[in-house]
C-alpha positions as CSV (number, residue, x, y, z in Angstrom):
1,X,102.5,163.7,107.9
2,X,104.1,165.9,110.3
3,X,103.6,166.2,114.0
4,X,104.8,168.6,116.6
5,X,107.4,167.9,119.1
6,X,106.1,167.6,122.2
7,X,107.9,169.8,125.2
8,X,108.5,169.4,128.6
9,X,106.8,171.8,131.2
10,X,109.5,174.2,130.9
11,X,109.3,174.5,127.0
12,X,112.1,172.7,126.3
13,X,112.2,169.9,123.4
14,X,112.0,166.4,124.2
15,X,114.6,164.2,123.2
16,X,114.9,161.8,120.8
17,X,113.9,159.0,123.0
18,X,111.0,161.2,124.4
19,X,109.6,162.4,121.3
20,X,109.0,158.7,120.2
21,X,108.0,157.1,123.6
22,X,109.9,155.1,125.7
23,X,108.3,151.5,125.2
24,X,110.0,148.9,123.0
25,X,113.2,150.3,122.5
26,X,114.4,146.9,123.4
27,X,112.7,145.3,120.4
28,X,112.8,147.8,118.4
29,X,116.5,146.7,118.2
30,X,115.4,143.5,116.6
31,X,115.1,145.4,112.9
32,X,117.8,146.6,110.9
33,X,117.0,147.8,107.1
34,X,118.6,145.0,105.0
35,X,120.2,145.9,101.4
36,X,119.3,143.7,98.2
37,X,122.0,142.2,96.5
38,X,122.9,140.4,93.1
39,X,121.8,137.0,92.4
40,X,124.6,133.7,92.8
41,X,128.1,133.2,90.6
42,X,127.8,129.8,88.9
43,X,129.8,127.7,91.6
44,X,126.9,129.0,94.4
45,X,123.9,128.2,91.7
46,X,125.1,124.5,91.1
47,X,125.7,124.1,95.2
48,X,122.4,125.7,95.5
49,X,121.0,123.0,93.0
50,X,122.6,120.4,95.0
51,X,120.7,121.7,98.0
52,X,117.5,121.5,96.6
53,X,118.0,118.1,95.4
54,X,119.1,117.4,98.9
55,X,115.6,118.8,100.1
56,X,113.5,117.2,97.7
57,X,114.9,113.8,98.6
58,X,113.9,114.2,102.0
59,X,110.3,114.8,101.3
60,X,109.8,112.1,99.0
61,X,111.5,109.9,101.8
62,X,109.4,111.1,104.0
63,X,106.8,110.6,101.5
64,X,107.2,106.8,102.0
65,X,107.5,106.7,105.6
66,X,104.1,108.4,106.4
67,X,102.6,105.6,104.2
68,X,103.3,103.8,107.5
69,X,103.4,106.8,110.1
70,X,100.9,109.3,108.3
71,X,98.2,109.3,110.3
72,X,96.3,107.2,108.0
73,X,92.2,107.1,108.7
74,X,90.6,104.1,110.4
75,X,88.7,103.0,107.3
76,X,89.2,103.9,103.7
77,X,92.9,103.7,103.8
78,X,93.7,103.8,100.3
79,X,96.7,102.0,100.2
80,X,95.4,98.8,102.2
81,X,95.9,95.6,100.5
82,X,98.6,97.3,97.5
83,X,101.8,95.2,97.1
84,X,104.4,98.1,97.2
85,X,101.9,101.0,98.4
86,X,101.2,99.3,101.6
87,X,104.4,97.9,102.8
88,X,105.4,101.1,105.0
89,X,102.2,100.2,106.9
90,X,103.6,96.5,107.7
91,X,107.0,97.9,108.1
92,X,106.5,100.4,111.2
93,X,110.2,100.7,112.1
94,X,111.3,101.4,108.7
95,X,108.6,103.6,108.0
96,X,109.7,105.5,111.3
97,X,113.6,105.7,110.0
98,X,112.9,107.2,106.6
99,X,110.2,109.5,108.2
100,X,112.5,110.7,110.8
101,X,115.8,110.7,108.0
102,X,113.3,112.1,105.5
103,X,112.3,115.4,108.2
104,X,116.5,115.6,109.3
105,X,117.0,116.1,105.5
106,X,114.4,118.3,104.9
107,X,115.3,120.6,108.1
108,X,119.2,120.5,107.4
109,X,118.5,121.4,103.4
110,X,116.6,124.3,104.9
111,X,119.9,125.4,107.0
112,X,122.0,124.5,104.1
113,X,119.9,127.2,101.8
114,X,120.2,129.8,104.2
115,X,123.6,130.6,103.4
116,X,122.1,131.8,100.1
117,X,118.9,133.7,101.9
118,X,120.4,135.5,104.7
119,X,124.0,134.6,104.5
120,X,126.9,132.5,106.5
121,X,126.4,132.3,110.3
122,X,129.8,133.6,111.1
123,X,130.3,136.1,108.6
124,X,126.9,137.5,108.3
125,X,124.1,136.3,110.4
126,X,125.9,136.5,113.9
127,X,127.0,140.4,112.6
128,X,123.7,141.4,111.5
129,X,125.2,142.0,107.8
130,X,123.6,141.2,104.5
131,X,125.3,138.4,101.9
132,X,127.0,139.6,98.7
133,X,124.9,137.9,96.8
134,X,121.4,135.7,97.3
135,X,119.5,133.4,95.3
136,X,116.5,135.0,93.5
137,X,113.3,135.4,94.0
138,X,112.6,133.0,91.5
139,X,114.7,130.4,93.1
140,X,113.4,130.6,96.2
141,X,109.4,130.3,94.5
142,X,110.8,126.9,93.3
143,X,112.8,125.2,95.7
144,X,109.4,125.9,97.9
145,X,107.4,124.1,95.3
146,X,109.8,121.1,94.8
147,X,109.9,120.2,98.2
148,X,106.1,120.7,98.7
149,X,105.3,118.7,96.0
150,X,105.9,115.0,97.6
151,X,104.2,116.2,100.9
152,X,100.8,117.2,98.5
153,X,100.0,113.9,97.9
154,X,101.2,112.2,101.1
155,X,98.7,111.2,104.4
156,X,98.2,113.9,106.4
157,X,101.4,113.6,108.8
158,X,102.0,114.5,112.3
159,X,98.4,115.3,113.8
160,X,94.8,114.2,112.9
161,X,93.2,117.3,113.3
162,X,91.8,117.0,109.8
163,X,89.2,114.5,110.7
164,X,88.0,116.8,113.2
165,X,87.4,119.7,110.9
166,X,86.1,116.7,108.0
167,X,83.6,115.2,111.0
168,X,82.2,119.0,111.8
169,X,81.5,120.0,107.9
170,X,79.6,117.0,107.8
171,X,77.5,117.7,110.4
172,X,76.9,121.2,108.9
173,X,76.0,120.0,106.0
174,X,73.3,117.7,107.5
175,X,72.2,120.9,108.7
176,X,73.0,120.6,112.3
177,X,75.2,123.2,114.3
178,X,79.0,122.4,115.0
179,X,79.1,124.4,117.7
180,X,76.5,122.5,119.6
181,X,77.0,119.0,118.6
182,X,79.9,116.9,118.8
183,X,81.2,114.1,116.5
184,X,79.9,111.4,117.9
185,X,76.2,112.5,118.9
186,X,76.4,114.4,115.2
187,X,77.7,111.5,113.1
188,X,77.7,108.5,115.6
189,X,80.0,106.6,117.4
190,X,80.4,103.8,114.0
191,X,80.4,106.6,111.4
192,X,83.3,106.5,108.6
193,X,83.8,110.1,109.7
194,X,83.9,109.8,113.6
195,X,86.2,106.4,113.5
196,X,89.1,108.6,112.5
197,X,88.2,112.0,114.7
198,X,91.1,110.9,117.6
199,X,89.3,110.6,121.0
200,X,89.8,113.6,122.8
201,X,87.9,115.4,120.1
202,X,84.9,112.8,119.3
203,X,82.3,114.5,122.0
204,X,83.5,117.8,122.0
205,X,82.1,120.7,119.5
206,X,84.1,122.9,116.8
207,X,86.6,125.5,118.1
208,X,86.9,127.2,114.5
209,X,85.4,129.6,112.6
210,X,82.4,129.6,110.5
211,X,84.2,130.8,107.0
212,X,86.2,127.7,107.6
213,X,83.4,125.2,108.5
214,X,81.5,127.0,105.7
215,X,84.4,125.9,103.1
216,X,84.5,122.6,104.7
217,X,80.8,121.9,104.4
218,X,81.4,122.8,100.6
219,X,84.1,120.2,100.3
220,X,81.3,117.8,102.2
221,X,78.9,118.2,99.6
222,X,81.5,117.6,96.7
223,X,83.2,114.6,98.1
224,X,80.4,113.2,100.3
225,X,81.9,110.7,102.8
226,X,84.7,110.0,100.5
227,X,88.0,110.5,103.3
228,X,90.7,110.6,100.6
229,X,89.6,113.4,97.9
230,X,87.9,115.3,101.1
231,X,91.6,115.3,102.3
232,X,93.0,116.0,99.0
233,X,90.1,119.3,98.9
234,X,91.1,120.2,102.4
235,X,94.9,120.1,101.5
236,X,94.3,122.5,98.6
237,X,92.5,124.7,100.7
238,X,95.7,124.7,102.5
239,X,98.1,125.7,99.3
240,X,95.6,128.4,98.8
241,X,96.7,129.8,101.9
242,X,100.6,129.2,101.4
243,X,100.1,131.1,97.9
244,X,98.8,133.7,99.4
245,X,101.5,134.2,102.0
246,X,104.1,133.2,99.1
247,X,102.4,136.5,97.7
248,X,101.9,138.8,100.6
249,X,105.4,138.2,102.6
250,X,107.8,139.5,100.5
251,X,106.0,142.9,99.6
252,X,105.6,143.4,103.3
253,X,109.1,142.6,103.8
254,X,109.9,145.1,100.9
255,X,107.6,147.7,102.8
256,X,109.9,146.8,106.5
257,X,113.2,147.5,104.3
258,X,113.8,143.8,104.2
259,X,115.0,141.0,101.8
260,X,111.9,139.6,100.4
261,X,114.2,136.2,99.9
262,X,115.2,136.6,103.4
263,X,111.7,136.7,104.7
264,X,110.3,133.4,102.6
265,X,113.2,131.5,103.5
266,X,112.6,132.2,107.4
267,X,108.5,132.4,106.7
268,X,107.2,130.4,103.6
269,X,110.1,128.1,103.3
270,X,110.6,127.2,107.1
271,X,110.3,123.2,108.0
272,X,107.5,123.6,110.6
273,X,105.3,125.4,107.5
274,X,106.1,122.3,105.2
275,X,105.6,119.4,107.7
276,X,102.5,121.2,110.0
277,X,100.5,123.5,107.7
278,X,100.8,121.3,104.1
279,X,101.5,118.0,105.5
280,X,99.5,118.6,108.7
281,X,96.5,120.2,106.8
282,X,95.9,122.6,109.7
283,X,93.5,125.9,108.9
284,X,96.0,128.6,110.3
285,X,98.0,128.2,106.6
286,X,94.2,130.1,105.2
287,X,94.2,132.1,108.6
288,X,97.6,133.2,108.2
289,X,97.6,133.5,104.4
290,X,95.0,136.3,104.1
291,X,95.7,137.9,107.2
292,X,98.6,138.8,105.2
293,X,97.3,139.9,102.2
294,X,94.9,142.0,104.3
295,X,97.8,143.2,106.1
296,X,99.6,144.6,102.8
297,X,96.3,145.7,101.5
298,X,95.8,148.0,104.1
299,X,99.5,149.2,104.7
300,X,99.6,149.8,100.8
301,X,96.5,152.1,101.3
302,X,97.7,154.1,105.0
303,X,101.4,154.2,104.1
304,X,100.2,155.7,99.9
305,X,100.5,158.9,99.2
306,X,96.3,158.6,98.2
307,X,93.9,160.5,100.0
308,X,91.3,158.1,101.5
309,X,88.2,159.7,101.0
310,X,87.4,161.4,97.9
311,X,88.0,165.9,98.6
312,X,84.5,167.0,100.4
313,X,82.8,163.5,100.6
314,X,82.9,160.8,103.3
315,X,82.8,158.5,100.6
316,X,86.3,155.9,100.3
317,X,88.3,156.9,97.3
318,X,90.2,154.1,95.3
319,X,92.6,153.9,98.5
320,X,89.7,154.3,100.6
321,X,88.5,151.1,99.3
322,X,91.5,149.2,99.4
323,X,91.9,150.3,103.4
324,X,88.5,148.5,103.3
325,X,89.3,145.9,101.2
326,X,92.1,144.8,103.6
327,X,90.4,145.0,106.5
328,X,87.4,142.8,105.4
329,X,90.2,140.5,104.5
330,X,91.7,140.3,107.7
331,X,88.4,140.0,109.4
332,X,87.5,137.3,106.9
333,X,90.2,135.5,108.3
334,X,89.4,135.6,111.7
335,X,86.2,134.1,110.7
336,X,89.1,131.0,109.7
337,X,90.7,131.4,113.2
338,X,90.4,134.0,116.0
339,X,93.3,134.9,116.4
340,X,94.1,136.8,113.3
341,X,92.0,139.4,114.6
342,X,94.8,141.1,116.8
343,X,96.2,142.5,113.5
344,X,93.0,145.0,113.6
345,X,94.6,146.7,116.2
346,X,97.9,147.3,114.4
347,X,96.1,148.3,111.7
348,X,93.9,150.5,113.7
349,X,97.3,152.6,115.3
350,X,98.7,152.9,111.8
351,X,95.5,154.5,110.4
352,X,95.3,156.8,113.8
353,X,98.6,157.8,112.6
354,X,98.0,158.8,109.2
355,X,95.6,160.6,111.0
356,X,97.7,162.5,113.3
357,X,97.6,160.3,116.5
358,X,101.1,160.4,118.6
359,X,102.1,158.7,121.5
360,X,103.9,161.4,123.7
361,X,100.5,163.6,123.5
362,X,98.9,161.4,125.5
363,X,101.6,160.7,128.2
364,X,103.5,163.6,128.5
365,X,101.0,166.1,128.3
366,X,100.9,168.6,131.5
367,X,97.6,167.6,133.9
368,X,96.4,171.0,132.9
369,X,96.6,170.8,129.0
370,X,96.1,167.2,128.6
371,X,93.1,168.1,127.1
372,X,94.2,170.5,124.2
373,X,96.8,168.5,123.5
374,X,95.6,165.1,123.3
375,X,92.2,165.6,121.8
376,X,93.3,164.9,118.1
377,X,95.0,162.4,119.1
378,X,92.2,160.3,121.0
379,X,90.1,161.3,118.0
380,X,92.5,160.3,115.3
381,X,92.4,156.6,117.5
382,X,88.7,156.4,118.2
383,X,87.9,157.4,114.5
384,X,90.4,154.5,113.3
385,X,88.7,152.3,115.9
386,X,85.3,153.3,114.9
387,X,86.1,152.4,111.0
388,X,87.6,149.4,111.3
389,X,85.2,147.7,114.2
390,X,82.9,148.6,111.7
391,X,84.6,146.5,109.1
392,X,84.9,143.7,111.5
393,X,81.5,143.8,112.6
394,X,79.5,144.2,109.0
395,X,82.0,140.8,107.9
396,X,81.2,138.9,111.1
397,X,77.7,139.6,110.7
398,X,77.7,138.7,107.3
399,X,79.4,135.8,107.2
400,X,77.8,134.1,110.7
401,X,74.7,134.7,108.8
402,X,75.6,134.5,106.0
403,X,77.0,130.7,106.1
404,X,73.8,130.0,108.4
405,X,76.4,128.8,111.2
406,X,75.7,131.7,113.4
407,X,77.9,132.8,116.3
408,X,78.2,129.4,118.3
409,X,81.9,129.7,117.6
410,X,82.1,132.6,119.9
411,X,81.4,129.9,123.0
412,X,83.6,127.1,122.0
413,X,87.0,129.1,121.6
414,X,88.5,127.5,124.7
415,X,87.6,123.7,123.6
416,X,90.9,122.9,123.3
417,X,91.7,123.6,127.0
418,X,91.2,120.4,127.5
419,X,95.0,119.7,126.2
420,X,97.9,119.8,128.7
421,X,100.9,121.4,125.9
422,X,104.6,121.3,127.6
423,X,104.8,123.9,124.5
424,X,102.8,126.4,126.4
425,X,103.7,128.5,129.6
426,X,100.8,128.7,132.0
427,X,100.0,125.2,131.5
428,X,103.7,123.7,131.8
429,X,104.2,125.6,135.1
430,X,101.0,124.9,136.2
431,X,101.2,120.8,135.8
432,X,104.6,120.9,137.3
433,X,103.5,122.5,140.2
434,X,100.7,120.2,140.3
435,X,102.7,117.0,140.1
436,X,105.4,118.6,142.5
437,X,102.5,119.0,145.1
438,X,101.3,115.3,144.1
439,X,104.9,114.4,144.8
440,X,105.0,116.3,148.1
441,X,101.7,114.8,149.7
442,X,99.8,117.4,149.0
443,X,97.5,115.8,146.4
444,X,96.4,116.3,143.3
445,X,95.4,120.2,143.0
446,X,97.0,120.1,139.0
447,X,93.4,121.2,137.8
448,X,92.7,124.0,140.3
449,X,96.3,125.5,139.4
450,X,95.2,125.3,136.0
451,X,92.5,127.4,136.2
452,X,94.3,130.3,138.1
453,X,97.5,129.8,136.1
454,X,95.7,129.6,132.6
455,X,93.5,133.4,133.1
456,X,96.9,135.1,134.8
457,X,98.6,134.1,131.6
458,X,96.2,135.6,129.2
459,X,96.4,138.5,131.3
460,X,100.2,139.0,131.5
461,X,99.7,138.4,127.7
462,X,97.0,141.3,127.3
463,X,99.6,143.7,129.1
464,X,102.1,143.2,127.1
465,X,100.2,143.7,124.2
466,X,98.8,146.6,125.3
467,X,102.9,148.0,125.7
468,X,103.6,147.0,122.3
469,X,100.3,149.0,120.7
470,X,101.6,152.0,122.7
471,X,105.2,151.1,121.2
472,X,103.7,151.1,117.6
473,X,101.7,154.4,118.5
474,X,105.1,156.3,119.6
475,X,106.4,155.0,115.9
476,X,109.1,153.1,117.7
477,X,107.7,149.6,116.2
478,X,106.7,149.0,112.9
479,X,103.0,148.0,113.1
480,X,104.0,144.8,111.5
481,X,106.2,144.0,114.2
482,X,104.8,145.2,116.9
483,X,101.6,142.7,115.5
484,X,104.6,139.6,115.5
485,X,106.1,140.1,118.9
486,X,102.1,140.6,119.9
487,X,101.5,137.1,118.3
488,X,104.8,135.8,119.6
489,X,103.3,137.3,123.7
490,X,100.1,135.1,122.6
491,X,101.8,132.1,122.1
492,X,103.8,132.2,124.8
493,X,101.0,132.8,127.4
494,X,98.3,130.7,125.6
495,X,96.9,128.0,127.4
496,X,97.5,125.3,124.7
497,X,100.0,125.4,122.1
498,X,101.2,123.0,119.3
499,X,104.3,123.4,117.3
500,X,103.1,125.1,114.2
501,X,101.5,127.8,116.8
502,X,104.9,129.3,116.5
503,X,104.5,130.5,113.0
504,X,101.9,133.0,113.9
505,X,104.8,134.9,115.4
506,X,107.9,133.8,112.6
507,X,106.3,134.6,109.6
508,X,105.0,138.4,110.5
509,X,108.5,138.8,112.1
510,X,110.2,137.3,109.1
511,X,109.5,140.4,107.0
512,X,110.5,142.4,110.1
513,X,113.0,141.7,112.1
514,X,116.4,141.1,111.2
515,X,119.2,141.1,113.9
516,X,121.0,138.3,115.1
517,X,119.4,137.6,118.2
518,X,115.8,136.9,116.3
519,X,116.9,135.1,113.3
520,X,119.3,132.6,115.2
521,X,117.2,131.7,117.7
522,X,113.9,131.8,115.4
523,X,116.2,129.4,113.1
524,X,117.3,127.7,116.2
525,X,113.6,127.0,117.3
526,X,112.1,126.2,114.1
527,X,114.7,123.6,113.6
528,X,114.6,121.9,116.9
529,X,110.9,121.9,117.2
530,X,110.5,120.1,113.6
531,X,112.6,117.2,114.4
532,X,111.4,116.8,117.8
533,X,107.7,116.4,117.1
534,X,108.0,113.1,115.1
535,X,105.1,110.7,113.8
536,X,105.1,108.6,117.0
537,X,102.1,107.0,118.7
538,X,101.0,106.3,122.2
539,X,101.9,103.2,122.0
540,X,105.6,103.5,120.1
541,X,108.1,101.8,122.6
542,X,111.4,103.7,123.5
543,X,113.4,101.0,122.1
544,X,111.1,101.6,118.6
545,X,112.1,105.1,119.0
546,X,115.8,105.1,119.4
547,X,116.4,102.8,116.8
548,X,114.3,104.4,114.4
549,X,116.0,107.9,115.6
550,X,119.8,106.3,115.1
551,X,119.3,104.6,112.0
552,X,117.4,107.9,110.2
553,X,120.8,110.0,111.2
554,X,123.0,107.3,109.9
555,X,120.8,107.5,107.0
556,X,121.0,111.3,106.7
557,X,124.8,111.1,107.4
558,X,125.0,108.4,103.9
559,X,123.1,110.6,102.0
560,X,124.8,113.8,102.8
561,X,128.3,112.2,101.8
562,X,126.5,111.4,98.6
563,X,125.3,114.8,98.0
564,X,127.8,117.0,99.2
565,X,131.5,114.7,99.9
566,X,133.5,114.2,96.7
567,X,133.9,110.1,96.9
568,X,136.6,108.5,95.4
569,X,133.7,106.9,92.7
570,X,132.3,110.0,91.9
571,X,136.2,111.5,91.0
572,X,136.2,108.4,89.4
573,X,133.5,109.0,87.1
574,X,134.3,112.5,86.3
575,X,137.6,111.5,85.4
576,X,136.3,109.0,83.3
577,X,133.7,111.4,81.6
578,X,136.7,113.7,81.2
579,X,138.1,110.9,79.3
580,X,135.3,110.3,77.4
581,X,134.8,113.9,76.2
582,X,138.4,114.2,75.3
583,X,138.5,111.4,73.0
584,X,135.2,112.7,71.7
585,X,137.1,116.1,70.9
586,X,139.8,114.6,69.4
587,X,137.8,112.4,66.8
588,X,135.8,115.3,65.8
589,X,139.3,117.6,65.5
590,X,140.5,114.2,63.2
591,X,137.3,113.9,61.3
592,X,137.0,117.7,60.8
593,X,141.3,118.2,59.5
C-alpha cells in the first residue's frame, strides 16, 4: 500500500531516515536477507553423517545418566529394583559423567552442524555471508528427530516442574480450583502426586494457564495417578508443540528473507530446546509452538495480496478468516502461558499498516495539522486494536469458561517470584545489593530491594517495548523482530528467569535476524547456558562435581577422536577392507575370463 512522504514545515521531503522513524535503526542492523543455496557435495554429506551420529550418541548417553540424575519421582520409579535399568541410580557419579559428557556432545554436534546451517565462523558467520552450500531441509527435519528420540523416553531431566503441572491437573480434575489451592491442601501432604512436587512449589497455587491445566486434567483422567504414562502424555504434549514450531519457523523465516535451515538450526535444533523443553517437559514448547503458527497465520493473511473483508460487507473473506484464525491461535496460546500475548501487539501494528497507519504521521506532524494528518493513522491502529482485543477477549472468555477453570490464573502470575534467578536482571542486582549491605552492617534489606528493583525492571522493560512497537510502526523492524527483541527486553527485566526462558527471544529472532553480532553471541549463549545448568542436586558435593565435570570432557575428548581423528586402527581397517575388496575383484575378473 502506498503512503505519503511526510514533509517538514517548510514542504520539504523527509529523508530517508525520517520518512521511516528514527527508533531501532540500531537493531534494525541485526537482519540482512540471506540467499538459499544448493544442498552438500558427497564429502560434506558423509561429515554431516558423522555429525549426527556424533549427536545421537550423546543423547543416548545422556539417556543413561539421567537414569541416575533425571529427576526421577519419589515413588513409582519405574526402574527401581531392575538389574541393568537401575544401576545409574546406585551409581551417582557415573551417572553424573555420562550426563554431563552426554550434554558436551550433544552441544558441540550442534556447533559441529552449523557449518552446514549457517556456514564457517571465519569465513561466513563473522562476515555476515551465506555458505555455498547447506544441508537440506530434509536433513535438518532428521538429525532433529534422531537426537530427540533418546531424550522421548528418558526421565524428565534438569527441573521437576512437571510434577507441579501433574499435582494441579489432579486437583482440577477432582473438581477443585488450581488457582486457589495448592498441592498439598489439594492432594495432601502423603499423596503419590505431592511427594514429587519439589518444596517450594507444594503450598503454592498454579501460575499457568487454563488451556494448559485443561489439557493436563485430560491426561489426569486418562492416566489417573499413574506418574510414568502421565509423563509420557505430558511429554507428547510437548512434541506437539516442537512440530508445530518445526512447521511454522521456516515459513516465517522464508517470509524475513531468511534460510529456513538457518532458522531451525539456531531455533528448533538449539541444545537448550532439546535438553529444557523435550527433556524438561516445560509448557512454553505448546506456548511457543502455536504462537508461531498463529504468527504465520496472520502474517500470511496481512502481508496477501487478499482483501480481508469480502467488497461491501464487514464480513471476513477467506483471508479475513485466516487473520482470525491466527489470532485465536495466538490468544489460545496465551491461555498456555502469558506471555505469548505480546505477539498481539505486533500483530496489531502490521494490520494498522495494511491499513495505512505510519509512524512519522504521528511524530512529525506540525501542532497545527496533527490532526488531519494523523487521523487515519490513529484510526488504522485503534481499528486493528479493536479487532484483535476482540479476538483475545471472545478466546479468553471462552476458554476460562469454557474449561470451567475461570480467571484465577489472572492472580497467580507472579507465583514464581518467590525464586531468586542469577539468570534475571532486577533480581541479580537486587540480592547483590542486598548481601553487599548485609556485608556492610547494614542488615538484611535483600527483600525490600526486591520489591523496588523487581516493578522498575518491568517498567524499563514496558519502555522499551513500547520503542520497539513505534520501530515496527515506522517499518524499520519487521514485526517479527521487533516481537523477538520485545521478548528478548522481557527476559532480560523479568523478575525470574530459568534457562529455557531464553528461547522466547532465539527462536522468533532465528527467522529474523541474521548478522554476526546476534548469531554468535545467540550461539555463544545457548551453548554456555546448556552445559552450565547440569543435573546437580542441593546436596552434590564440589568434589562430586569436578570429577564428574573432568571425567565427562575426557570422555567427550575419546569419543571425538573416535568420530572425527583418523587412528592408526581405523587406516588399518580400511586398508585391510581395501584388501579385501581387491582380492574380491580379482576372483570375480578370474572367474568371469
Amino acid at each position: 500500500m502506498r503512503r505519503s512522504r511526510p514533509r517538514r514545515d517548510n514542504g520539504a521531503a523527509d529523508d530517508a531516515t525520517e520518512r521511516r522513524g528514527d527508533y531501532g535503526r540500531t537493531v534494525a542492523r541485526l537482519h540482512d536477507d540471506e540467499r538459499e543455496v544448493g544442498p552438500l557435495n558427497e564429502a560434506e554429506n558423509r561429515r554431516l553423517l558423522r555429525i549426527k551420529l556424533f549427536g545421537a550418541t550423546g543423547s543416548v548417553l545422556l539417556l543413561i545418566g539421567s537414569l541416575g540424575t533425571g529427576a526421577i519421582p519419589v515413588l513409582q520409579n519405574p526402574v527401581a529394583g531392575m538389574r541393568v535399568l537401575s544401576l545409574p541410580s546406585r551409581m551417582w557419579s557415573t551417572a553424573l559423567t555420562l550426563s554431563i559428557g552426554g550434554t558436551i556432545m550433544l552441544v558441540v554436534a550442534w556447533l559441529l552442524i552449523g557449518r552446514f546451517a549457517v556456514g564457517r565462523f571465519g569465513v561466513e558467520v563473522l562476515h555476515g555471508r551465506s555458505p555455498d552450500r547447506r544441508m537440506t531441509r530434509r536433513q535438518a527435519d532428521r538429525t532433529l528427530m534422531l537426537w530427540i528420540a533418546p531424550i522421548i523416553v528418558a526421565p524428565p531431566l534438569l527441573s521437576k516442574d512437571i510434577y507441579s503441572y501433574l499435582a494441579q491437573s489432579a486437583i482440577a480434575f477432582r473438581g477443585m480450583d488450581p488457582y486457589v489451592i495448592s498441592p498439598v491442601r489439594g492432594l495432601g501432604v502423603d499423596h503419590v502426586l505431592t511427594r514429587s512436587v519439589p518444596n517450594l512449589w507444594r503450598d503454592t497455587p498454579a501460575p499457568y494457564g487454563p488451556l494448559f491445566l485443561w489439557l493436563g486434567k485430560g491426561i489426569t483422567a486418562v492416566t489417573g495417578e499413574n506418574i510414568t504414562a502421565a509423563i509420557f502424555l505430558h511429554r507428547l504434549l510437548a512434541l506437539v508443540g516442537i512440530a508445530l514450531i518445526v512447521w511454522a519457523l521456516p515459513r516465517l523465516a522464508r517470509r524475513c528473507g531468511v534460510s529456513s535451515v538457518a532458522a531451525l538450526w539456531l531455533g528448533a535444533m538449539n541444545p537448550l530446546l532439546i535438553l529444557h523443553l523435550v527433556g524438561g517437559i516445560h509448557n512454553e514448547a505448546l506456548m511457543l509452538g502455536m504462537m508461531l503458527v498463529g504468527l504465520e497465520l496472520c502474517f500470511r493473511a496481512i502481508y496477501g495480496s487478499d482483501r480481508l473483508r469480502r467488497p461491501g460487507s464487514i464480513w471476513p473473506s477467506s483471508a479475513g478468516w485466516i487473520l482470525i484464525a491466527g489470532a485465536a491461535v495466538i490468544s489460545a496460546s496465551a491461555m498456555v502461558k502469558v506471555t505469548s500475548m505480546l505477539a498481539l501487539g505486533f500483530v496489531g501494528i502490521a494490520l494498522a499498516q495494511r491499513w495505512g497507519a505510519y509512524l512519522p504521521a504521528l511524530r512529525h506532524a506540525p501542532v497545527r495539522q496533527w490532526w488531519d494528518r494523523s487521523r487515519r493513522s490513529i484510526a488504522a491502529l485503534a481499528a486493528s486494536a479493536a479487532t484483535l482485543a476482540g479476538v483475545l477477549v471472545t478466546v479468553m472468555v471462552g476458554i476460562c469458561v469454557g474449561t470451567g477453570l475461570g480467571f484465577g490464573w489472572t492472580s497467580t502470575l507472579s507465583t514464581g517470584d518467590v525464586v531468586r534467578s542469577w539468570m534475571s536482571m532486577p533480581t541479580l542486582l537486587s540480592v547483590t545489593t542486598g548481601r553487599l549491605g548485609v556485608a556492610l552492617g547494614l542488615g538484611d534489606q535483600t527483600q525490600a530491594i526486591l520489591e523496588i528493583g523487581r516493578p522498575l525492571g518491568q517498567l524499563i522493560a514496558a519502555v522499551f517495548i513500547v520503542r520497539w512497537m513505534l520501530a515496527c510502526l515506522g517499518g524499520r523492524l519487521h514485526p517479527l523482530g521487533a516481537l523477538g527483541v520485545s521478548m528478548a527486553t522481557v527476559v532480560v527485566f523479568f523478575p525470574f528467569v530459568q534457562a529455557w526462558y531464553l528461547l522466547w527471544a532465539v527462536i522468533p529472532l532465528a527467522a529474523w535476524a541474521t548478522r554476526p553480532w546476534f548469531r554468535i553471541s545467540t550461539i555463544a549463549v545457548s551453548a554456555i547456558i546448556a552445559i552450565v545448568v547440569m543435573p546437580t542436586s542441593s546436596n552434590t558435593s564440589g568434589v562430586v562435581l569436578a570429577q564428574g565435570l573432568l571425567a565427562g570432557v575426557i570422555m567427550v575428548a575419546v569419543m571425538t577422536a573416535l568420530f572425527f581423528e583418523d587412528l592408526p586402527i581405523q587406516r588399518w581397517w580400511r586398508t585391510r577392507r581395501g584388501a579385501h575388496r581387491d582380492r574380491e575383484s580379482a576372483r570375480d575378473d578370474a572367474h568371469t575370463g
